[in-house]
KOLMAR-463912 format. One record per residue (C-alpha): residue in three letters; x negated, y negated, z; residue number from 1; chain. Coordinates in steps of 0.5 Angstrom, whole numbers, plus 500, padded with zeros to 3 digits. Example, Ala and Ser with C-alpha at 12.3 -4.5 7.8 and 13.67 -1.06 7.14 Angstrom:
<sites>
ALA 475 509 516 1 A
SER 473 502 514 2 A
</sites>
This chain:
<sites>
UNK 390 247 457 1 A
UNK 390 246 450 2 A
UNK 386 247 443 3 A
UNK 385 243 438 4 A
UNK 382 244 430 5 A
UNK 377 240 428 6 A
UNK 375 239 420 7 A
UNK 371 244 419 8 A
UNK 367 240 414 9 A
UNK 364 235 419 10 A
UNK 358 237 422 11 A
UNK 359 244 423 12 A
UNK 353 248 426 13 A
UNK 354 254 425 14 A
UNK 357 255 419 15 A
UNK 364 257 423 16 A
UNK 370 253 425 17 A
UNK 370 247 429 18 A
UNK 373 246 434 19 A
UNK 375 242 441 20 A
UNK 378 245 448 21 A
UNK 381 240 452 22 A
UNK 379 242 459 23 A
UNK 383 240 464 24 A
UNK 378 240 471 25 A
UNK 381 236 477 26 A
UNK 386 232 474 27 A
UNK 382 230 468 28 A
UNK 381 232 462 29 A
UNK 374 233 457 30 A
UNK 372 236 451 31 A
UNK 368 242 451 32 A
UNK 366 243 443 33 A
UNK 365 250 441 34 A
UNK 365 253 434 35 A
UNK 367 261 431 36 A
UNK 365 264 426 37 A
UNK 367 271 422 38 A
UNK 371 277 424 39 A
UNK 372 283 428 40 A
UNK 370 284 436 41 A
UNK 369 278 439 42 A
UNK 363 276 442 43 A
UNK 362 269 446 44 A
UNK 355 266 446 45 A
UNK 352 262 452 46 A
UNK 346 257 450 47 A
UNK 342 256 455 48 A
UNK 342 250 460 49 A
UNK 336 245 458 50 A
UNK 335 237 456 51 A
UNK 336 239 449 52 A
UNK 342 244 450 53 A
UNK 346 245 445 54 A
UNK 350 251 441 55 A
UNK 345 250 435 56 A
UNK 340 254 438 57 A
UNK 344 259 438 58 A
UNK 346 258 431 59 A
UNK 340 265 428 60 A
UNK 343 269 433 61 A
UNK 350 267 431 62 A
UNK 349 267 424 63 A
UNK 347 274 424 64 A
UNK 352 278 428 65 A
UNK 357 274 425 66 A
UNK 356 279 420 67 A
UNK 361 284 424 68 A
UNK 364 280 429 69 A
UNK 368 275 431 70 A
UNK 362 270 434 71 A
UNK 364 264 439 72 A
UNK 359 259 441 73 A
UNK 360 253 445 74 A
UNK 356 246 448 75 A
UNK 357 246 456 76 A
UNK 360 240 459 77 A
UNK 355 235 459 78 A
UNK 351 238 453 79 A
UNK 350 238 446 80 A
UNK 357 235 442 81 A
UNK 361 236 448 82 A
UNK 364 230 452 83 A
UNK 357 228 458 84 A
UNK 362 224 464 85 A
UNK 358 222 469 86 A
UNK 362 228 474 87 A
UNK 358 231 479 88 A
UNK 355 238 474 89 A
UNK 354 243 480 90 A
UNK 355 250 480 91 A
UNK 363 250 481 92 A
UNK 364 247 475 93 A
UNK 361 250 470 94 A
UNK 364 257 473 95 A
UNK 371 254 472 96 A
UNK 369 251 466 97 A
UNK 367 258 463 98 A
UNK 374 261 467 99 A
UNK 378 257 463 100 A
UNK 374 257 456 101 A
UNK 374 264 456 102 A
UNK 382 265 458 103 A
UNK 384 260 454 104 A
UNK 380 261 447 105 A
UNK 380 270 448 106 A
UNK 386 274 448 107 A
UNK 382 281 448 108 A
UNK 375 283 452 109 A
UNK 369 280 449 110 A
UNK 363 282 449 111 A
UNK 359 275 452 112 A
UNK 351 274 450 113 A
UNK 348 268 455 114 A
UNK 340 266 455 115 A
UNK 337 263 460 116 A
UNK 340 259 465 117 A
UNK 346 260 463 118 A
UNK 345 268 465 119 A
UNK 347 267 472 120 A
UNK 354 264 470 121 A
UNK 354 269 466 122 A
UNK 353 275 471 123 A
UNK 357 272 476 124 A
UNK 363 271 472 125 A
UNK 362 279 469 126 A
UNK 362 281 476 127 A
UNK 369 277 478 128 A
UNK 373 279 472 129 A
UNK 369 285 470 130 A
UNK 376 287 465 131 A
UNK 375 281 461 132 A
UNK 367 283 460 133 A
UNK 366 290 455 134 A
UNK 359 288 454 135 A
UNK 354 284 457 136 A
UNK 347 281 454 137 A
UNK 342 276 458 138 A
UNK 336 274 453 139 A
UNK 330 271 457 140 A
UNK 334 270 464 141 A
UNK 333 265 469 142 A
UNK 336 262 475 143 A
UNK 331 256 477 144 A
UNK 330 249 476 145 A
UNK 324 246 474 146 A
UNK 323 243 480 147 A
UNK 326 248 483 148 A
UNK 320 252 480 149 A
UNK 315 247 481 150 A
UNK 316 248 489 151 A
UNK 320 242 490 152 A
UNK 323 241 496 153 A
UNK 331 239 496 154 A
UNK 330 232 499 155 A
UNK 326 230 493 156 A
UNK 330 234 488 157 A
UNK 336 231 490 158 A
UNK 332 224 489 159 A
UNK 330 225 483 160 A
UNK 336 226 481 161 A
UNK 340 220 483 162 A
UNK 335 216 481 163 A
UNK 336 219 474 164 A
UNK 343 218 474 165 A
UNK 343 211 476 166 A
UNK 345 206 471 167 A
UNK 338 203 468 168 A
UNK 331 206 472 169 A
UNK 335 212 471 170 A
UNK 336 212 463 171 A
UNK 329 209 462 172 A
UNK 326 216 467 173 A
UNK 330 219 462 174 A
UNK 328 216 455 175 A
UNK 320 217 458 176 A
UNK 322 225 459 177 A
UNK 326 225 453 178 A
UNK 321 222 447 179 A
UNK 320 225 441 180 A
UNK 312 227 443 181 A
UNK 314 229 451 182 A
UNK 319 235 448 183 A
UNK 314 237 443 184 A
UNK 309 238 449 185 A
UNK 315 242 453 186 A
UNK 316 246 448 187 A
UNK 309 248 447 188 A
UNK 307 250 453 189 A
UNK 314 253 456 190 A
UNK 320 254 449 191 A
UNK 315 256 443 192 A
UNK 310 261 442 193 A
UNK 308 259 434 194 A
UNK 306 252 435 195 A
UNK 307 251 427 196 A
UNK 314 251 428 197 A
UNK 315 244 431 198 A
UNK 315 240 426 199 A
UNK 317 233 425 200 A
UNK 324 235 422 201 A
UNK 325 240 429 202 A
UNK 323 234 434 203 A
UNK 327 230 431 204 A
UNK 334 234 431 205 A
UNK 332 236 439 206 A
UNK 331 229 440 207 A
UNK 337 227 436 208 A
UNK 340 231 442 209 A
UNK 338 227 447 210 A
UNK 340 221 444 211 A
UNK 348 222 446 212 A
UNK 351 216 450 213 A
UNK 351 220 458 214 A
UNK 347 225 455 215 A
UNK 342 224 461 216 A
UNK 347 226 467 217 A
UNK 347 234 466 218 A
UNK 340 234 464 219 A
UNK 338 231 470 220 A
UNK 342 236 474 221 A
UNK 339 242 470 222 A
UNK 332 239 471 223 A
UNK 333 239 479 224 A
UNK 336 245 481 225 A
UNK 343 242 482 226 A
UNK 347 247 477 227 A
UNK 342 253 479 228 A
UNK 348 259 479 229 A
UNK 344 262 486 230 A
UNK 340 260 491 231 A
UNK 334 265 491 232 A
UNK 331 272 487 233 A
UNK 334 276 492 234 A
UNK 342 273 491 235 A
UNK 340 274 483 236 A
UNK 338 281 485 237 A
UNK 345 283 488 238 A
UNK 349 280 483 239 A
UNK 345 283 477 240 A
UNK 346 291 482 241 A
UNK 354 288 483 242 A
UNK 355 288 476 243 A
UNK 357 296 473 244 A
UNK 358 294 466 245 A
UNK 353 296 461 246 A
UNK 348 291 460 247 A
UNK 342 289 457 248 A
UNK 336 285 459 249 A
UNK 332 281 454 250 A
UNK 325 280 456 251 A
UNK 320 274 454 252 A
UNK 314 277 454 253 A
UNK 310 271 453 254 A
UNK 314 267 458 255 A
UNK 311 262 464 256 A
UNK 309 267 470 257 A
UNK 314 264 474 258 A
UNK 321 266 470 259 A
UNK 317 272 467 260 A
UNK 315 275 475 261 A
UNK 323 274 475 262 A
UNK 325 277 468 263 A
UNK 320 283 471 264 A
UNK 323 284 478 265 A
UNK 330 283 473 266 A
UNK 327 289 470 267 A
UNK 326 294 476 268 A
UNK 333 295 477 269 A
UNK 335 303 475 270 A
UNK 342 301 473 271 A
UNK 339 294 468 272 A
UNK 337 296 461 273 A
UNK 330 292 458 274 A
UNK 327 290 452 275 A
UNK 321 286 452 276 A
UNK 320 281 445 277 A
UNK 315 278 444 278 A
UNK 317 269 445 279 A
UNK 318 265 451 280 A
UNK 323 261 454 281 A
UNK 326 259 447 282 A
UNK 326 267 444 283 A
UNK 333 267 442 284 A
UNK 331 261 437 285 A
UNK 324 262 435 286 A
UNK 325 270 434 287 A
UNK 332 269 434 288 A
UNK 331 276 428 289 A
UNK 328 280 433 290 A
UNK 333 279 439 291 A
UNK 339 280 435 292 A
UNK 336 287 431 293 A
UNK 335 288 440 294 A
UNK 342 286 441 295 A
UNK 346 290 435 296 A
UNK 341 297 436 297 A
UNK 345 296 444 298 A
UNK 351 294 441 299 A
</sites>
């Protein structure tokens, strides 16, 4: 595996160095798109998965923690800048593709920040490799779905999910799911608290997002409960007890009462350290202020 520099003059998101890792993932090699920014103990920042995943809904957070560290944020396979290949997204893949990004890039331990969906790699990786990890930070942790989360049964789950995929329903399901008034009413109801901050400039970057060729395949994934890191509470429950690292546990306190009754049940764990944040499912970008004052004051 190898790593090449990008200009950091063109379309840099953080404000940090661009970069590409050339990740090598059976006998094929795709670019993964990651930028790093300041300096002193490195920390690696997870965005969530989602349609609109991307590195720059971390970009509040990064910004401000770059101020005493080395911060890394990434696009995962499938998402944002990164190569979108037509692969089969499961929970393997991006379990490696996390194993190779970190041994590859950090020579040290790190400090590793996930949100949401992301939560679950995140604490399965810090529980296999527990040396690699000093720290660890989940900001409004999920693990389902949203089909999973609607009570869909796995047989139509998986449908959805290969029509989405096929060449010209799929894209055009995908186009309706992804249109500049659809994601403004998702992030209404579930993403943002404070409706004013979706402004036509906002939808307009989320949608730009969508807009990439093969952007649909991990989305779809996503959406369906196919990349979901566990299979039940019970065995996100296990996982989160399993891990003896200090961690800290960042509650949305106006999420949607599905993924806040998994937060609190999160939470009721003697070992798990919480803070609750006013926000949503969006918290780390909407009050990206109040969750890195919450993570530097656990730091």
């Amino acid at each position: 595996m190898n790593q090449a520099t990008l200009p950091t003059q063109n379309n840099s998101v953080i404000g940090g160095t661009k970069n590409v890792y050339n990740w090598n993932f059976l006998d094929k090699q795709y670019q993964i798109v990651y930028e790093t920014i300041g300096a002193g103990n490195p920390v690696l920042l997870l965005p969530p998965f989602s349609t609109v995943s991307s590195r720059t809904e971390m970009k509040g957070i990064a910004n401000l923690l770059a101020t005493t560290y080395q911060v890394t944020v990434l696009d995962w396979l499938g998402f944002g800048e990164s190569q979108c290949p037509p692969v089969d997204y499961n929970p393997a893949l991006f379990q490696q593709l996390l194993r190779d990004f970190i041994k590859s890039i950090f020579n040290s331990s790190i400090i590793l920040i996930a949100a949401g969906h992301a939560s679950g790699y995140a604490l399965k990786f810090a529980h296999d490799q527990p040396d690699i990890i000093s720290q660890l930070i989940l900001i409004a942790p999920t693990w389902q779905g949203p089909l999973r989360v609607m009570g869909l049964p796995d047989g139509v789950r998986n449908g959805v999910k290969n029509l989405v995929r096929s060449p010209f329903i799929g894209q055009g399901l995908y186009y309706l799911n992804t249109t500049p008034s659809f994601l403004k009413l998702m992030y209404k109801r579930h993403v943002y608290v404070d409706e004013s901050k979706l402004t036509p400039e906002f939808i307009a970057q989320k949608h730009q997002i969508t807009s990439k060729n093969g952007a649909r395949y991990a989305p779809a994934a996503f959406v369906t409960g196919a990349i979901d890191p566990v299979t039940d509470r019970e065995e996100f429950l296990q996982l989160l007890d399993s891990v003896s690292l200090p961690m800290l546990i960042i509650l949305a306190e106006n999420a949607p009462p599905k993924s806040k009754a998994e937060m609190e049940a999160m939470a009721e764990l003697e070992k798990v350290q919480t803070f609750r944040l006013r926000g949503t499912l969006g918290i780390y970008e909407e009050y990206h202020e109040a969750v890195t004052e919450a993570i530097q004051n656990f730091l």
